[in-house]
C-alpha positions, -999 to 999 in steps of 0.1 A, spaced: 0 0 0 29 26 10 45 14 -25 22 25 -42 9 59 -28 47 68 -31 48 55 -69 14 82 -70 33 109 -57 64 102 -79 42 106 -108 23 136 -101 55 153 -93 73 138 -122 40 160 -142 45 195 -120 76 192 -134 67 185 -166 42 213 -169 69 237 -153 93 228 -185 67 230 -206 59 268 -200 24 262 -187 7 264 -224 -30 248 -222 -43 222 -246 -62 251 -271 -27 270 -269 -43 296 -245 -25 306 -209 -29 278 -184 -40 293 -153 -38 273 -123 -18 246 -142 -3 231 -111 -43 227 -96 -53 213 -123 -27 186 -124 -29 180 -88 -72 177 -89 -87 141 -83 -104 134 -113 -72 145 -137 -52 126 -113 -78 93 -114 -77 101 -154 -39 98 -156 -44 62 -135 -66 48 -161 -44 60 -190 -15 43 -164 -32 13 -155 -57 4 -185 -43 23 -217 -6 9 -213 -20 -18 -216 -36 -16 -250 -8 3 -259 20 -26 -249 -1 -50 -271 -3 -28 -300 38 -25 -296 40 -63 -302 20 -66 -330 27 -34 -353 19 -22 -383 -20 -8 -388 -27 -18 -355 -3 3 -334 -15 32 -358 -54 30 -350 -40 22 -312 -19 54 -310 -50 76 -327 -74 59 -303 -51 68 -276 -50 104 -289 -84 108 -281 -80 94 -244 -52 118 -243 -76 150 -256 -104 144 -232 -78 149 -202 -73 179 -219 -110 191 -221 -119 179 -189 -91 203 -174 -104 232 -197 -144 221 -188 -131 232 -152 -123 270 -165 -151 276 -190 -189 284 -191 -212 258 -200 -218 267 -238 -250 263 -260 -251 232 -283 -230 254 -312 -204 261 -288 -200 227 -274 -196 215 -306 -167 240 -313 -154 231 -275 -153 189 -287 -137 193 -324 -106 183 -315 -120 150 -297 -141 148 -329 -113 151 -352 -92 123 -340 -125 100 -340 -133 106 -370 -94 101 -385 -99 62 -368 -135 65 -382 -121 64 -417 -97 34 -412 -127 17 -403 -148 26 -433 -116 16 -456 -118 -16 -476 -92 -43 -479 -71 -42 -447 -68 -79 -428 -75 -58 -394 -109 -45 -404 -117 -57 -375 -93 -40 -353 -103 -7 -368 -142 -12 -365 -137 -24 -327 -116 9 -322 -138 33 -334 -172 21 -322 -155 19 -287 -143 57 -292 -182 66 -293 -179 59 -257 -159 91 -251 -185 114 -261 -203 111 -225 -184 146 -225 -211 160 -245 -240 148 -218 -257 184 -203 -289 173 -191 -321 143 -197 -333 165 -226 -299 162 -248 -310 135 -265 -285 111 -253 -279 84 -225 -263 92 -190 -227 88 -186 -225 53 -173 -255 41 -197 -235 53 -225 -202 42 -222 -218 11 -214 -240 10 -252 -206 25 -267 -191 -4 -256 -217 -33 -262 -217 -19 -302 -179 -26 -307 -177 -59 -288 -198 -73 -315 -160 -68 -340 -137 -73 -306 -149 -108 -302 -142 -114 -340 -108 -109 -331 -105 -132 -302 -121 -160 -323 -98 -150 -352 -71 -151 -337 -72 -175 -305 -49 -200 -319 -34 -179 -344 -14 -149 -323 -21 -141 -289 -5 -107 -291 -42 -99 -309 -58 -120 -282 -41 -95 -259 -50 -65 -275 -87 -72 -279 -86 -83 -237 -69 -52 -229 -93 -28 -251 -123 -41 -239 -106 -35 -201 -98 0 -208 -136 9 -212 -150 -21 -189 -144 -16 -164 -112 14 -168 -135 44 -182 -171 33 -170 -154 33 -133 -136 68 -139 -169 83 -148 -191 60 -123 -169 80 -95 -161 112 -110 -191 125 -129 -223 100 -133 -243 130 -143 -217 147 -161 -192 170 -169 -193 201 -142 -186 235 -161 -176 267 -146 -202 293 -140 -176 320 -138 -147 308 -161 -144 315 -198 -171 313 -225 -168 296 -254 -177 311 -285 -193 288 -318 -169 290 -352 -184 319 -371 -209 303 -402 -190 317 -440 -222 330 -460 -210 321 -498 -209 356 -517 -232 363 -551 -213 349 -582 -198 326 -562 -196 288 -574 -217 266 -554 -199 250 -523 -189 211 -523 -208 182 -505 -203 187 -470 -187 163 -450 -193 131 -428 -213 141 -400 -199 149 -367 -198 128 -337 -207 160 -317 -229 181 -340 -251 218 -325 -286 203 -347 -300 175 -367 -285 170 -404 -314 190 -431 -322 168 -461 -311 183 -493 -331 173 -522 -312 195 -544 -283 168 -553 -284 140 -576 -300 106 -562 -270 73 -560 -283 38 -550 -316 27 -536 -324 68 -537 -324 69 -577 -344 35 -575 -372 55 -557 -368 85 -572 -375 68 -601 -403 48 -591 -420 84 -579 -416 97 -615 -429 69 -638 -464 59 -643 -455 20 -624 -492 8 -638 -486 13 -676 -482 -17 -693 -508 -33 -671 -542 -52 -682 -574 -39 -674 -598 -59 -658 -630 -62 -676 -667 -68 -662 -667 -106 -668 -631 -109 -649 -645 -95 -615 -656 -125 -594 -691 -114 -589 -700 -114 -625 -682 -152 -627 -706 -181 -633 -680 -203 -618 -687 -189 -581 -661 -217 -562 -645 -199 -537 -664 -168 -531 -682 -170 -493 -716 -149 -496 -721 -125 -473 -751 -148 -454 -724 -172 -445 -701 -145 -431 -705 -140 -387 -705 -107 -380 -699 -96 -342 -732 -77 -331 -725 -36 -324 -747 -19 -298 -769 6 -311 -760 34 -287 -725 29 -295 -713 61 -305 -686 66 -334 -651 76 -321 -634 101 -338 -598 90 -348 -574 119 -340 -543 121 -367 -511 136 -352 -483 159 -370 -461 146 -396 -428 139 -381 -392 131 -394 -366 132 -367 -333 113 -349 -348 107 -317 -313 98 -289 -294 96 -315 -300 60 -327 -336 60 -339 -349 81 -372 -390 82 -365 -410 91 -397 -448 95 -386 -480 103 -397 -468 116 -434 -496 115 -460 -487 120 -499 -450 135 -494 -429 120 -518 -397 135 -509 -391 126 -476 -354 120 -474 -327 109 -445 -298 120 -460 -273 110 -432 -281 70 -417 -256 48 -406 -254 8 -396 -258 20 -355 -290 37 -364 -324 24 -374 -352 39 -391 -390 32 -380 -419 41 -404 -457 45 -389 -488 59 -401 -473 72 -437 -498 66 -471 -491 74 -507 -455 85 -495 -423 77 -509 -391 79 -482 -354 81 -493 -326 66 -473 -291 76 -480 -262 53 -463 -268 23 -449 -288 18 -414 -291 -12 -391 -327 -19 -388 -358 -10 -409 
């Protein structure tokens, strides 16, 4: 026990120092105040344990085997290293509005989406390594939780979802490569450890409703929107979506349908019953001498209705098309509108359809469930 508190106060003077070296510069490049407190405050201190006790970990595996691996490992351990860093600046700033605390997690979202892309890449042997990596990185927006009506999980909930999506590719690697190379089997063990139980334990004890802001520190101000000038070329397809983004993707009609999208875009334009024969009078079954089949209505049991039953009156509610917590796209209640469009789905997200007629609904990317 006395081993080891001294080994804890090795290290956090072994960062003083550091930080004294270093000339006290802050993760954003701004003027650390109160470096020295920040360093020396529990939860940075708890952080630095998990990144001591549960990332080396990941990081001594990813040594062994190389290659792509120890890339996507040393990105994914980037991001680990920039939510120290925004935890310690969360301390000195305001609690912004949704633009702003998108601008406040870009450089979390950055690195997660740079291991995003290894994952989308085709080809590699370690697909699965990548896919396991970047699902699991989902985990660290918790950061972003303000509040029940954010549209997200609580902090423990969601680092526990985070998780439970990239097991699904982790366990491909340990039955890949259980009697292959255990340096993988290692790796996918000490991953999995480094969320469950490393980072769902960190925020179980340090902040299980969230991230505390500073009601009198520094305010963070959303990146100014460019409005394109008059004359001006049109500007290029915007980018993958952000893990951390202020409002809900608008669909754009505007571009040019790809995939299933031009097959129903299609199907909206053409007249589908040309070509078709008409039915004539002596074709309907009631007009058919041959009757076999057709139950007359004296034969049918009908359940009796009370007279005094009075009609009910069915209520239709508003047309809806939204991502409800992030996971779920809800179209409701849409009647004739034939260019509904979700232009931004992905494989963890599933899209659910009720009460639309005479409607026709476009799906861009690929979701999970329909």
């Amino acid at each position: 026990m006395e081993g080891k508190l001294v080994e804890r106060l090795e290290a956090a003077v072994a960062r003083l120092e550091a930080l004294a070296a270093g000339g006290g510069i802050s993760a954003r490049g701004l003027p650390d105040s109160g470096g020295d407190d920040m360093s020396s405050d529990p939860s940075i201190v708890a952080f630095d344990d998990l990144m001591d006790q549960y990332a080396a970990k990941v990081s001594g595996a990813a040594e062994k085997i190389g290659g792509q691996v120890l890339d996507v490992s040393k990105l994914l351990l980037k991001a680990f290293s920039v939510e120290k860093k925004l935890l310690m600046e969360i301390k000195q700033t305001q609690k912004p509005d949704m633009a702003g605390l998108a601008e406040f997690l870009k450089p979390l979202n950055e690195v997660i989406m740079k291991v995003n892309s290894m994952a989308e890449a085709r080809g590699s042997e370690f697909i699965n390594h990548f896919k396991s990596a970047a699902e699991s990185l989902s985990a660290l927006a918790w950061i972003a939780y303000t509040g029940k009506d954010c549209g997200m999980s609580m902090p423990i909930a969601h680092v526990e979802e985070s998780w439970q999506a990239a097991e699904f590719y982790n366990n491909k690697v340990l039955v890949e490569y259980k009697t292959k190379d255990p340096n993988h089997v290692e790796w996918a063990k000490a991953l999995k450890e480094l969320y469950l139980p490393g980072l769902r334990g960190y925020v179980k004890s340090h902040y299980p409703l969230g991230p505390v802001w500073n009601a009198s520190g520094k305010k963070v101000s959303a990146a100014p929107s460019k409005a394109p000038q008059s004359g001006a070329p049109a500007p290029p397809c915007p980018p993958p979506a952000s893990h951390f983004t202020s409002e809900p993707s608008k669909a754009s009609s505007s571009q040019p349908k790809q995939g299933m999208s031009a097959v129903f875009q299609e199907l909206s334009s053409r007249n589908v019953t040309a070509g078709l024969r008409k039915v004539t009078d002596d074709m309907k079954a009631k007009n058919r001498t041959d009757r076999t089949g057709v139950v007359s209505t004296s034969e049918k049991q009908t359940s009796s209705t009370p007279s005094t039953t009075t009609p009910t009156v069915k209520k239709v509610a508003p047309p809806k098309l939204e991502l409800q917590m992030g996971r779920k796209w809800a179209v409701e209640n849409h009647i004739g509108n034939k260019n509904l469009v979700i232009d931004d789905c992905d494989a963890k997200q599933s899209v659910y359809v009720f009460g639309c007629k005479d409607s026709v609904l476009q799906i861009q990317g690929c979701c999970g469930r329909f």
